[in-house]
Structures are given as C-alpha cells and as structure tokens.
N, C-alpha and C positions, 0 to 999 in steps of 0.2 A: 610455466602455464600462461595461457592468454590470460590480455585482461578481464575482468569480467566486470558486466554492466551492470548496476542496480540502479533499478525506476524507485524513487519514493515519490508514493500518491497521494495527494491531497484531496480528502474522500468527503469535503465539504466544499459547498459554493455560495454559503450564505457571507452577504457582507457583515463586516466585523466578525468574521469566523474566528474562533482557537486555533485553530487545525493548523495554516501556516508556521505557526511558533513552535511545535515540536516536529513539524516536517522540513523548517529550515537545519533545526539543531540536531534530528538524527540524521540526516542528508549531510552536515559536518563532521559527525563522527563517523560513519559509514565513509567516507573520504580520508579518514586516518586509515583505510586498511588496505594493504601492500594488494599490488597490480591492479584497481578498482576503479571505474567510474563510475560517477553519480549523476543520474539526473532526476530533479524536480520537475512532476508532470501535475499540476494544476489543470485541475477537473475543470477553471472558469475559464481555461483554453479551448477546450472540446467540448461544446455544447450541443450535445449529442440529441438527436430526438429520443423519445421514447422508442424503446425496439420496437418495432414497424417490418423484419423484413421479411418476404414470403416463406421465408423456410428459415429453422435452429443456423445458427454458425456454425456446427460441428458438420450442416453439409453445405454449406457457401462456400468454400473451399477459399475462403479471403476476397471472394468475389461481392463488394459491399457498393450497395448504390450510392449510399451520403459520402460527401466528400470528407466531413468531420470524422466520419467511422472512418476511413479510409487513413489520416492524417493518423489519429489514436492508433490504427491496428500496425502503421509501420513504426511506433515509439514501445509497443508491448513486443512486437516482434525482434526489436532489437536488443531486447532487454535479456541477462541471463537470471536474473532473480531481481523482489522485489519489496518493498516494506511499503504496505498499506496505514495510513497512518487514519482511523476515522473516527468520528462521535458516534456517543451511543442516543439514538431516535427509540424513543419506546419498546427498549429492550431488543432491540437489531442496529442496523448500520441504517446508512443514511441512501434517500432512494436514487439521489444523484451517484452514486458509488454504486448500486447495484444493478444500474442500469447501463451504467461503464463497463461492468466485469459481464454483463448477460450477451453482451455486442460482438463478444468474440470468443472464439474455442482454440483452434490450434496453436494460436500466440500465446498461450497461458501454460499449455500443456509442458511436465514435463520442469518444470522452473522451482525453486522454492518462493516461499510468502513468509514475512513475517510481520509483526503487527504492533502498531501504537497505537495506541484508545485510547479514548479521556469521554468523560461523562457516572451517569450512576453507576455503581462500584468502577469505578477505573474505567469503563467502557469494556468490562469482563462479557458484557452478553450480546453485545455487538460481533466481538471476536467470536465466540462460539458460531454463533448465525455464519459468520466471515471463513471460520474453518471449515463447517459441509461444505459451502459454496464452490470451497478453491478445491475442495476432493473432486466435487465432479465436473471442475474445470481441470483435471489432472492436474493439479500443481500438487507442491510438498509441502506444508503448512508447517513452520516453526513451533515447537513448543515452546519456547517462551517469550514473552508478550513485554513491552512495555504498557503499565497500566496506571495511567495519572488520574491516582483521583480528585477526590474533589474538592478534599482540604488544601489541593496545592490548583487545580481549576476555577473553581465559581469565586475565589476573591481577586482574580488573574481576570473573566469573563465580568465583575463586576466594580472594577477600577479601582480593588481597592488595595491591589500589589499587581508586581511585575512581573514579567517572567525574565529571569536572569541567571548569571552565573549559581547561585542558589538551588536553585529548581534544576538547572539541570546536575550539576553533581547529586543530587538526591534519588535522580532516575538512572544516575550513570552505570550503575551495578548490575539493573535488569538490561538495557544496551547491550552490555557488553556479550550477556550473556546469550542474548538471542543475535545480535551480529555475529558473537563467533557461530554457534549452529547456521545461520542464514549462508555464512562465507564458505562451511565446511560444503553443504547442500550444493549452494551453488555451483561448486569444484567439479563435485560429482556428479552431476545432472550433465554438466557440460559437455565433460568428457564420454557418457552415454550418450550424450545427445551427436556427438562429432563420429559414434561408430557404424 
C-alpha cells in the first residue's frame, strides 16, 4: 500500500491556545503507524478571510481568488485523511476552524476525519457540530473521539499542571482506538478513491 498522508489541524488561533499540546502529541502517535505521514497544519499559517467567494466551493472547481485559500486547498488536497483536533466555543467549534473547512469542497471529499476536543464535556459538542459538517463535506467521520476533559484541561489552561507524559497515557486508549478506525478508513477511501 501507498503511504498515506494525515493533516492534524490545529482548529484554534488564539495565543496561549491548548490546542497545540495534544495536536503536537496525537501528530506523534499517528507517526508510529506503519507507511504514514504526518503533517501539522496550523490554522495561524492560513489566515484565511472570512468566505467571501462569489459562488459554494462545491462549484469553484478549486478555482480560489486568495492566495491563502489557494496554499490551504494544495495541503487538504494532498492529504488522505485527517485528525481535527479543536475547542469547544459555546457548545460548537471554533469560528477560525469553521471557516477553514467552509473554503473548500472537493479536497475534503471522500477522506476520513477524526477528532480530538477538549473544553466542556471533553469538547463532546463541538464534535457533534464537527460530524454534520464533514458529512456534507463528504468525508468519513471517525467514531471515536479523543475527548480531554476538563479535570485534566482547565488546571493545564490555568498554570497549575503540565501537560506530560501523564496526560498523555491517560488519553492513550481512546488514540488508539480511533487511529486504528482513522488508519482502516483511510486504506479504503484511498484505494476507491485511485479506481
């Protein structure tokens, strides 16, 4: 099998974000799995405008005026699957991530998605919000989630622990279990996707 590629997105751009801390650490374990590359796509690279363009992506046909759209749409394009890692904002995701994934149609289609959250319950309702989204962006949506809540976030967000070796063996079990689904998805999408 080819290799196959996974984008982890970091779906936050506020300074002093969380988000970095378990999109560097599941971008390392997603890098233990056999023929894979990983890349780390920071959302504070693509400072995208607000969607602005005269028509949906789904009929742009990749034809994007911003240059930034443009740089993003060749990094999802190359991607065979993907782990969104985001906060939960008032019970959704964060508007910098939604406005990321609204820029583009045919680079999504077709891929799997899996998902790290952190915020209230784990960032369980952000994901939800995150699952419609990637259906009618045709992607495959993981069912299972890593979900950090808050007993191991808000004393991490408020200086008063670390995030370490600790914290991640404690999320290592849900990992595993939604990388291997993300890795199987991926396999499969791919191999449809090359017929």
């Amino acid at each position: 099998m080819d290799t196959l590629r996974i984008a982890v997105i970091i779906g936050s751009t506020r300074p002093a974000r969380f988000g970095d801390k378990p999109a560097k650490w599941i971008a390392a374990e997603a890098k233990k799995l056999e023929s894979v590359e990983v890349e780390l796509l920071d959302l504070v690279d693509y400072p995208m405008p607000f969607f602005e363009e005269p028509m949906g992506p789904s009929q742009l046909g990749k034809k994007y005026s911003n240059d930034v759209v443009k740089k993003w749409s060749a990094k999802i394009d190359a991607a065979d699957a993907f782990i969104i890692v985001t906060p939960e904002y008032n019970h959704s995701t964060s508007g910098v991530l939604k406005n990321a994934l609204d820029h583009l149609f045919p680079e999504w289609n077709n891929k799997p998605v899996g998902f790290v959250s952190y915020g209230g319950v784990g960032g369980a309702r952000a994901v939800e919000h995150l699952r419609q989204i990637s259906v009618e962006l045709e992607m495959a949506p993981i069912r299972n989630a890593v979900h950090i809540q808050g007993s191991i976030l808000f004393p991490i967000i408020m200086g008063k622990a670390q995030w370490n070796t600790e914290t991640e063996a404690h999320l290592k079990d849900n990992a595993d279990k939604m990388l291997s689904q993300l890795l199987w998805w991926a396999k499969a999408l791919k191999a449809a996707r090359m017929k």
